[in-house]
VOGU-3710 file (C-alpha; in Angstrom, 3 decimals, decimal comma):
1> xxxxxxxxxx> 18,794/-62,443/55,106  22,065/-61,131/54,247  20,713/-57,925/53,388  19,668/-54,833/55,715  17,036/-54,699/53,489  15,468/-57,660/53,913  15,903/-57,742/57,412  14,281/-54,307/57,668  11,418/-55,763/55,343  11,508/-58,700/57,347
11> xxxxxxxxxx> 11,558/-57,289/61,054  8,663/-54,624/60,245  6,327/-57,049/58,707  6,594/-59,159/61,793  5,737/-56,366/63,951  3,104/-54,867/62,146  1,864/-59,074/61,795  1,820/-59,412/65,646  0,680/-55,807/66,394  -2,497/-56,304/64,084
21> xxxxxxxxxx> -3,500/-60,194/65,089  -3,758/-58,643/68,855  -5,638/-55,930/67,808  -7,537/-57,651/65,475  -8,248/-60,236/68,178  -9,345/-57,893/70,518  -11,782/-56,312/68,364  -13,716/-59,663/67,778  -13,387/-60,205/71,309  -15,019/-57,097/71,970
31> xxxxxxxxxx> -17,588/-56,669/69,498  -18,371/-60,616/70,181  -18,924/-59,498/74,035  -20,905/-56,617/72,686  -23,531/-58,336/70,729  -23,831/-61,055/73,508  -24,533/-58,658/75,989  -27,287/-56,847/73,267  -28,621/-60,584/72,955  -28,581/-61,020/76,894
41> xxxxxxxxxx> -30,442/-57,797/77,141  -33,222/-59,055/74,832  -33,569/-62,029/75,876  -33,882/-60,023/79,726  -36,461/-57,840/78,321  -38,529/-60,818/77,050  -38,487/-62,744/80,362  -39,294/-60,611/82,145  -42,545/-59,227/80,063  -43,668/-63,127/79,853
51> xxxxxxxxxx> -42,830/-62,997/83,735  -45,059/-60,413/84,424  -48,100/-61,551/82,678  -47,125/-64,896/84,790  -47,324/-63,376/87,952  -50,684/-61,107/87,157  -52,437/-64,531/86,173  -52,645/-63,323/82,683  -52,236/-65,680/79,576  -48,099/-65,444/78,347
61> xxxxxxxxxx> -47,772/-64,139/75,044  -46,585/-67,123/73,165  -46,782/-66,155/69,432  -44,077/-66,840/67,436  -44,097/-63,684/65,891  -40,392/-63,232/65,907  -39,604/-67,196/66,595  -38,218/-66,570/69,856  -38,778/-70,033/72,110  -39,829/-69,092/75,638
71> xxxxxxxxxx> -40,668/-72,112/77,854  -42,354/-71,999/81,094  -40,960/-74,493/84,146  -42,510/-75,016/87,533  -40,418/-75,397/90,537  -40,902/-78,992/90,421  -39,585/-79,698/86,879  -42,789/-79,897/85,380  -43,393/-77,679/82,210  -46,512/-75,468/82,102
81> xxxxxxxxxx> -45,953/-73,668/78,615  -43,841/-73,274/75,954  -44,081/-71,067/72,761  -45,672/-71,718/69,446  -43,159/-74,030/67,545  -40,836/-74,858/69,317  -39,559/-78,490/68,627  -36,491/-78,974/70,251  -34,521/-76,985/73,168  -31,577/-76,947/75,604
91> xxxxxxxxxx> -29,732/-74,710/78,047  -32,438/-73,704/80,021  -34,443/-76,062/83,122  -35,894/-78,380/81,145  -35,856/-79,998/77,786  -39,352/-80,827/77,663  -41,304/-78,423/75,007  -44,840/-80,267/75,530  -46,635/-78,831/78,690  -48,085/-81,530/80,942
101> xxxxxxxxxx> -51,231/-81,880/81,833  -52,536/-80,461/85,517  -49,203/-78,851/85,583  -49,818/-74,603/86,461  -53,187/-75,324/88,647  -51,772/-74,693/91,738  -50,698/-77,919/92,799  -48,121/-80,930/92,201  -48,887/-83,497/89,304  -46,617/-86,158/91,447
111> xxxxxxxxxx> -46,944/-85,116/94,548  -49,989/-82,949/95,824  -48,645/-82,577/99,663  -45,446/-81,050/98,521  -47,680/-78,399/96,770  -49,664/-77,574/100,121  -46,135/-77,766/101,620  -44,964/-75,175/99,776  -48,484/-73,108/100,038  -47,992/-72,869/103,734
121> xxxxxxxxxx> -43,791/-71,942/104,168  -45,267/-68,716/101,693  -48,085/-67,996/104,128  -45,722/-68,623/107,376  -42,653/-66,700/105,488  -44,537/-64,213/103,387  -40,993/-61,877/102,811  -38,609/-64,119/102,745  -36,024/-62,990/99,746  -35,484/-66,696/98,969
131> xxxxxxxxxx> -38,974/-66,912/96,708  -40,835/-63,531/95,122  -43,836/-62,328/96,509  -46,908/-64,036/95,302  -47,639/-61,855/92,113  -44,173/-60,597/91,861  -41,378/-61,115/89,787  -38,154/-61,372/91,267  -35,864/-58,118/90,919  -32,430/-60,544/90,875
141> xxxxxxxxxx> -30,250/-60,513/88,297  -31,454/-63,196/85,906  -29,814/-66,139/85,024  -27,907/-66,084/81,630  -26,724/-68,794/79,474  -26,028/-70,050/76,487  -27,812/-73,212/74,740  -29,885/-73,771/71,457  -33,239/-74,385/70,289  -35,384/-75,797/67,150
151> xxxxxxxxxx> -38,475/-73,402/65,774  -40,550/-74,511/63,208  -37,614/-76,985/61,991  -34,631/-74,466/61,812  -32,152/-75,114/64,739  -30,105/-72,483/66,117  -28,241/-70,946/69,366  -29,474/-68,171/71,753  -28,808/-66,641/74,558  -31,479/-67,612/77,236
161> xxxxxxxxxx> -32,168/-65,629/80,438  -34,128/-67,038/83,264  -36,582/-64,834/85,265  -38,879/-66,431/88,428  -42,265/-65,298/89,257  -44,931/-66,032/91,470  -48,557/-66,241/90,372  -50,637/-64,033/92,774  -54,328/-65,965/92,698  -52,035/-69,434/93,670
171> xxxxxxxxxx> -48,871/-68,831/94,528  -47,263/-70,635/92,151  -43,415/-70,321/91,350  -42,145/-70,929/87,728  -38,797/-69,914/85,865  -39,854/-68,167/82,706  -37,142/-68,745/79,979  -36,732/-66,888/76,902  -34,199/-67,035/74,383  -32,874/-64,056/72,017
181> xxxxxxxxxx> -30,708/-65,986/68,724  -26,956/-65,066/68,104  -27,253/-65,538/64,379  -26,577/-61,229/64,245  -23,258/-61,858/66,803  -21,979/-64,941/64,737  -22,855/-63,646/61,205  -21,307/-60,151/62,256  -18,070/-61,828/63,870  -17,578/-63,983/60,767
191> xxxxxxxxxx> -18,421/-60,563/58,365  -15,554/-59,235/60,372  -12,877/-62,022/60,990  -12,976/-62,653/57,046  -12,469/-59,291/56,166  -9,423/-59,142/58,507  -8,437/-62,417/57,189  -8,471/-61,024/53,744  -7,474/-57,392/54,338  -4,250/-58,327/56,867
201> xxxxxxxxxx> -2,157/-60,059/54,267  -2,542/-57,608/51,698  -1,676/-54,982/54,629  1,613/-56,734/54,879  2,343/-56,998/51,710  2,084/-53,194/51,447  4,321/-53,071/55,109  7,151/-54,789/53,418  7,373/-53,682/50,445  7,097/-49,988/51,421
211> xxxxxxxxxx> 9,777/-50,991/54,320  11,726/-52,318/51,376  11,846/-49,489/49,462  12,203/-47,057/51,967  15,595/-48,260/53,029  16,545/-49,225/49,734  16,560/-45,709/49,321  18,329/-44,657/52,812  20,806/-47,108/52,136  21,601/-45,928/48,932
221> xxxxxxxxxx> 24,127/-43,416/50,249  25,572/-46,341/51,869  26,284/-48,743/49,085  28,034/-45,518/46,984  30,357/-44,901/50,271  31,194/-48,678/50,176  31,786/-48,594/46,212  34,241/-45,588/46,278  36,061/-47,220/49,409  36,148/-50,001/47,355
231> xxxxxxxxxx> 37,739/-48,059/44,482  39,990/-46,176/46,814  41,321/-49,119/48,577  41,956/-51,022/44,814  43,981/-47,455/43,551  45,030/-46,108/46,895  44,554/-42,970/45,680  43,558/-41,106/48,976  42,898/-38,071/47,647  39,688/-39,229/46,171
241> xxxxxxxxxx> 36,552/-38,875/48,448  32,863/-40,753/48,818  29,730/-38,709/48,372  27,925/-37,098/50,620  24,752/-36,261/50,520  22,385/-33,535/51,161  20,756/-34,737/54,274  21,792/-34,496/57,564  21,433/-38,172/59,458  23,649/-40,937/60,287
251> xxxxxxxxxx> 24,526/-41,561/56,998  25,834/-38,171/56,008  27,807/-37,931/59,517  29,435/-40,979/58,205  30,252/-39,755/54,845  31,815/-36,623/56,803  33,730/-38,507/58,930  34,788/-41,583/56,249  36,378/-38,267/54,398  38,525/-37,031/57,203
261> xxxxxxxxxx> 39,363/-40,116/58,151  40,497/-40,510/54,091  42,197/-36,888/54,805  44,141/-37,506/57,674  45,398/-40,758/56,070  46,334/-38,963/53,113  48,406/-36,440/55,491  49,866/-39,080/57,119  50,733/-40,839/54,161  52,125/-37,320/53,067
271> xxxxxxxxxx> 54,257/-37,030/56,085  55,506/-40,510/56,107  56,605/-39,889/52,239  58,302/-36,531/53,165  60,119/-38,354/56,324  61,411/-41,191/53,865  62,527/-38,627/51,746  64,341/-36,141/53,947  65,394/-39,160/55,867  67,136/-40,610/53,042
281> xxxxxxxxxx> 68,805/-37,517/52,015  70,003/-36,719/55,593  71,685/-40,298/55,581  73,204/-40,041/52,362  75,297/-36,908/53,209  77,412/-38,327/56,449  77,333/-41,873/54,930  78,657/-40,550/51,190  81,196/-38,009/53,677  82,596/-40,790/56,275
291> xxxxxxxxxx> 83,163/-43,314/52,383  84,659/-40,518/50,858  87,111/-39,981/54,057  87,631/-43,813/54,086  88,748/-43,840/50,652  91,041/-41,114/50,695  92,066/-42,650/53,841  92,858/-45,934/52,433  94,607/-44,202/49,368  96,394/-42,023/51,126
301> xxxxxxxxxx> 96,999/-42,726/54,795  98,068/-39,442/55,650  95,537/-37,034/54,020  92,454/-39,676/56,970  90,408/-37,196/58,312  90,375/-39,190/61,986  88,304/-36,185/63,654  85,903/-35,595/60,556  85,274/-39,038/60,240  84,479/-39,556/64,407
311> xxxxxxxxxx> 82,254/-36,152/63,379  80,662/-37,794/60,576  80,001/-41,185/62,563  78,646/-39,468/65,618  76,154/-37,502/63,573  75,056/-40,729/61,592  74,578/-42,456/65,067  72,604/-39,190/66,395  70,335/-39,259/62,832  69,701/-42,891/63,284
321> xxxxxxxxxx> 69,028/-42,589/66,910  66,519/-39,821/65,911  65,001/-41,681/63,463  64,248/-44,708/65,975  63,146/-42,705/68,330  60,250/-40,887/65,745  59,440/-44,109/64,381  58,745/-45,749/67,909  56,663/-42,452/68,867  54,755/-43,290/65,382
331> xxxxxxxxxx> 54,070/-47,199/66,641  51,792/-45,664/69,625  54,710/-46,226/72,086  53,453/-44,569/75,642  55,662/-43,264/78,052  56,011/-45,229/81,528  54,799/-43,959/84,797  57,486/-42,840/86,616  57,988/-40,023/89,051  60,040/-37,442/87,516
341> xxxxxxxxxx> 61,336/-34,618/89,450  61,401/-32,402/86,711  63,946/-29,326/88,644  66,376/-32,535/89,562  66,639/-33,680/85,874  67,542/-29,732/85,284  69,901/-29,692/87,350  71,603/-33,484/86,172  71,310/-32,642/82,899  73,108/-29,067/82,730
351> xxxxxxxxxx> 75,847/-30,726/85,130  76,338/-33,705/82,850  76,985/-31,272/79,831  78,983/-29,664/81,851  81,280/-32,058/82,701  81,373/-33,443/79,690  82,443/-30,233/77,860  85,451/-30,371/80,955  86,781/-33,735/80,005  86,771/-32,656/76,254
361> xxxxxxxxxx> 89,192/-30,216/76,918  87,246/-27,087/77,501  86,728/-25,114/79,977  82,391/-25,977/80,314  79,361/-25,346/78,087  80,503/-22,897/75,355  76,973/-20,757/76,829  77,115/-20,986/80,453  73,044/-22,013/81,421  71,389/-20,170/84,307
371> xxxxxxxxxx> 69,171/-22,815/86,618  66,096/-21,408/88,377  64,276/-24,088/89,425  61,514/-24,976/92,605  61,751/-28,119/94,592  59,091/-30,792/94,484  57,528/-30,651/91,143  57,155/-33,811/89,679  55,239/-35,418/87,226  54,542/-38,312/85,856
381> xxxxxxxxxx> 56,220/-40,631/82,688  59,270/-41,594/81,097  62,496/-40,255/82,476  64,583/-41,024/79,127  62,159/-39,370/77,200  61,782/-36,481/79,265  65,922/-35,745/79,299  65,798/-36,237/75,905  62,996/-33,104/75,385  65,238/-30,917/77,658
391> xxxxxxxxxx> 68,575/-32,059/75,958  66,644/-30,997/72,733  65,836/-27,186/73,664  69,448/-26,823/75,432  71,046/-27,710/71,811  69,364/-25,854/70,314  69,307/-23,184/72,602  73,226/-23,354/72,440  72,998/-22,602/69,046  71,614/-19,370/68,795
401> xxxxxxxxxx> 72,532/-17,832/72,180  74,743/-15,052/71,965  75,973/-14,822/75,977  73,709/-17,084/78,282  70,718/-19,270/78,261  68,474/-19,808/81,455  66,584/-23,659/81,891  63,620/-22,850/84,646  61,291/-24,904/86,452  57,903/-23,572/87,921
411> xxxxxxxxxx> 54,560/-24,188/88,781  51,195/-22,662/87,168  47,945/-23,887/88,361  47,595/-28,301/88,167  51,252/-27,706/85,335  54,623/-27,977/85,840  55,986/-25,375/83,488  60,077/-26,204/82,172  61,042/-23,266/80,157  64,648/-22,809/78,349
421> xxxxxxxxxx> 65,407/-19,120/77,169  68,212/-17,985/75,617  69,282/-14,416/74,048  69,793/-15,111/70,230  67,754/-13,744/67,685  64,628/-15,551/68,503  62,125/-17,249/66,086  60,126/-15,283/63,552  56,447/-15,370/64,581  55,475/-16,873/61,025
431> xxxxxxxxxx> 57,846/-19,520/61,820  56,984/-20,465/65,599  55,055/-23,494/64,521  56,991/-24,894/61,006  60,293/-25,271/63,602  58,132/-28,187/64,974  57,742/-29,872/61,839  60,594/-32,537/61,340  63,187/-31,636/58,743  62,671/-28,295/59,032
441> xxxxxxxxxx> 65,450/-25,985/59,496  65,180/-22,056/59,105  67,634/-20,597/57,170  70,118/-19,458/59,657  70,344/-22,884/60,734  71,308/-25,088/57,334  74,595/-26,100/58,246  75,696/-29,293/58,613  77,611/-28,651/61,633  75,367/-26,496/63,744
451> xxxxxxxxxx> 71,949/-26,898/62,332  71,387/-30,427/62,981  69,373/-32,447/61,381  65,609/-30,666/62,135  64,091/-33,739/64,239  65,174/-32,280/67,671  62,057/-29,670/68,071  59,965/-32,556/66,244  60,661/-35,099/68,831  60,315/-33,189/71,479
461> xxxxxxxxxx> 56,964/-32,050/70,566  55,573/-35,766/69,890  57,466/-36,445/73,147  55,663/-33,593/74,956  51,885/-33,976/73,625  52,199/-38,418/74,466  53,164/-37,025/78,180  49,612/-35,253/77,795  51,293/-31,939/77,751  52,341/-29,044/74,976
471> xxxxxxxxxx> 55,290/-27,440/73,544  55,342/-23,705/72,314  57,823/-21,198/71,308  57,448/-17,561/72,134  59,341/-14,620/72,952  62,270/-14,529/75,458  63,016/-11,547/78,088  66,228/-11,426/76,485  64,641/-11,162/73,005  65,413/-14,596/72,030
481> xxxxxxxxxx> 63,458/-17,801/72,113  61,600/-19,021/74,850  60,577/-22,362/75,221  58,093/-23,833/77,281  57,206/-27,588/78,227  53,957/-27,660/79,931  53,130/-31,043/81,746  49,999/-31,941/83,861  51,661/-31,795/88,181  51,704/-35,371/89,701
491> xxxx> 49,040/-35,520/91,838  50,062/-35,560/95,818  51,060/-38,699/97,266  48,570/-40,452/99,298
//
């Protein structure tokens, strides 16, 4: 039970089982009902034909032509005729199948005041509906039942029906019985019961194994998906890909989607081996520069670099902050939910710069940065993160300015838009989405000192699209870069 297959098998075989044992259940039930009432309405018909000739004082027809008993009772018990044959009977009034003497001449064998009783309630209460009319069978429904009788030594059942009748030159009441067999409903019942008993097994053998071999052949697809999974897991080759076939149901969707899920693991996988890569050779530059300066250093005390070595140590600390930071973003880390004032942290950030570049001896940012920024627009995540984004654009907006940059805050719509322009050359149109990659540094940016290391745009993209928002690069009034951080507004406090 292991297998779909055999489950499948298994699970339509049951259902077919059950569906055709009710329906084959009901169709005995029905034609048995049928034939009973075809038996009822025979036996009817011969009732009340014997009936008649009762009530009109004419001599029954009690051949046994077609070995049908019929039997004859008075009101008092007392059997007045019974058909030619007849040996044995039950079901109907009496099981008597001699007729008794005196009984039929208009009067009582036991009792004969009972009989002129009975003569004078039908002369007193000529219409009552309790007894027919003398010489008139009654027009009720007749009695039906079930029981069995013995004709000329063969004993069998029938259906008997029960007619009464009153004898018009007497007045005397009898039940006329007659009784149609049920050897046709019992022999056609069994006819059909054993050919369903026969016929329904074989049916579900055909059920399963057709069920079988249909999804033996759906599942196909399946088992060579699972085979080359199998085979790409035990290489890790992910460039390889399963099959998919022709059709177009479940099982080709998943093919579809088991291959770009293989694709965008092979990207990732591509990325991650670029990142060690680039990583490794962006370390080994400052770390091989800051040994070098150590070892002249400790040569030759007074050739130490002190300020290229602080350089050196600062940019390895930057790199490695950098690289944290990615690697975090990588894990799934989510920013918190924090109100963030995004035209306050402008305005911190440019003044911290600021007064940093006044304690180092200068006389402020090397590009002074225009603020333009609306109160009240706020949204929602991590604060760190967020500074870090706008820290990114104003380095490297620093870098390619020629006489000013402008950091802006506005509204658009349900965004808060940040946007940091400056007046440099700008960013070829080609190039507007590589810059984003990490390590990626165009070509008027490759030094060591000013170009950085290429994660700044990177990480602020990852940073931007895990806040829910975007990060795109277009074309500045000035004619230089424009970029813009779009972030879904805070909703209103309640």
């Amino acid at each position: 039970m292991r297998s779909v297959r055999a489950r499948a098998a298994l699970g339509a075989t049951v259902v077919v089982a059950v569906a055709l044992i009710a329906a084959g259940l009901s169709v005995l039930l029905l034609l048995r009902n049928h034939l009973t009432d075809a038996a009822d309405l025979q036996a009817e018909v011969t009732a009340r034909e014997t009936a008649s000739r009762f009530a009109l004082d004419r001599a029954p027809d009690l051949s046994d032509g077609d070995e049908r008993p019929l039997q004859i009772v008075a009101e008092n018990g007392c059997v007045i005729a019974v058909s030619e044959g007849l040996e044995k009977i039950s079901g109907t009034g009496s099981d008597k199948v001699v007729p008794e003497p005196g009984c039929g001449e208009g009067e009582d064998p036991g009792d004969g005041d009972q009989d002129d009783e009975r003569d004078g309630e039908r002369d007193g209460d000529e219409g009552s509906d309790e007894e027919p009319e003398p010489g008139r069978v009654s027009a009720d429904r007749p009695g039906l039942g079930s029981g069995s009788a013995t004709v000329h030594g063969d004993t069998a059942s029938y259906r008997f029906a029960a007619v009464e009748a009153t004898r018009d030159d007497d007045g005397l009441t009898a039940t006329v019985y007659a009784g149609a067999p049920l050897a046709t409903e019992r022999s056609t019942v069994a006819t059909v019961r054993d050919a369903m008993l026969i016929g329904l097994p074989l049916l579900l053998i055909v059920v399963a194994s057709v069920t079988w071999l249909v999804t033996r052949r759906a599942l196909k697809p399946v088992e060579g998906i699972r085979g080359e999974m199998a085979a790409i897991t035990a290489s890790a080759d992910l460039s390889r890909r399963v099959p998919e076939p022709d059709s177009r149901d479940e099982v080709a969707r998943l093919a579809r989607t088991t291959n770009e899920t293989l694709a965008a693991l092979e990207a990732s996988e591509e990325r991650q081996r670029r990142f060690v890569a680039d990583a490794s050779h962006e370390l080994r530059s400052p770390i091989a520069s800051l040994r070098t300066q150590l070892e002249v250093g400790a040569a030759h005390p007074e050739l130490l670099d002190v300020a290229g070595a602080v350089e050196d140590t600062v940019r390895l600390q930057q790199l490695a902050a950098d690289l944290l930071l990615l690697a975090r973003l990588d894990a799934g880390e989510r920013p918190g939910l924090a109100r963030v004032d995004l035209g306050a942290l402008v305005r911190e950030e440019v003044s911290q710069r600021t007064a940093a570049e006044a304690l180092g001896g200068g006389s402020g940012d090397r590009i002074p940065v225009t603020v333009e920024v609306a109160a009240g627009l706020e949204v929602d995540g991590s604060r760190s993160q967020l500074a870090r984004v706008l820290g990114n654009l104003l380095d490297n907006a620093r870098r390619h300015a020629r006489a000013g940059i402008v950091a802006s805050v506005r509204a658009e719509g349900r965004e808060v838009v940040l946007a940091v322009a400056d007046d440099g050359e700008g960013v070829p149109e080609a190039e507007r989405e590589r810059i984003f990659e990490r390590f990626v540094r165009l070509d008027d940016a490759r030094t060591r000192d000013e170009g950085g290391a290429g994660l700044g745009l990177a990480i602020a993209r990852d940073v931007a699209e895990r806040h829910g928002g975007s990060l795109t690069v277009g074309r500045a009034p000035a004619g230089g870069a424009l970029f813009e951080l779009r972030l879904p507004a805070a909703p209103a406090a309640s």
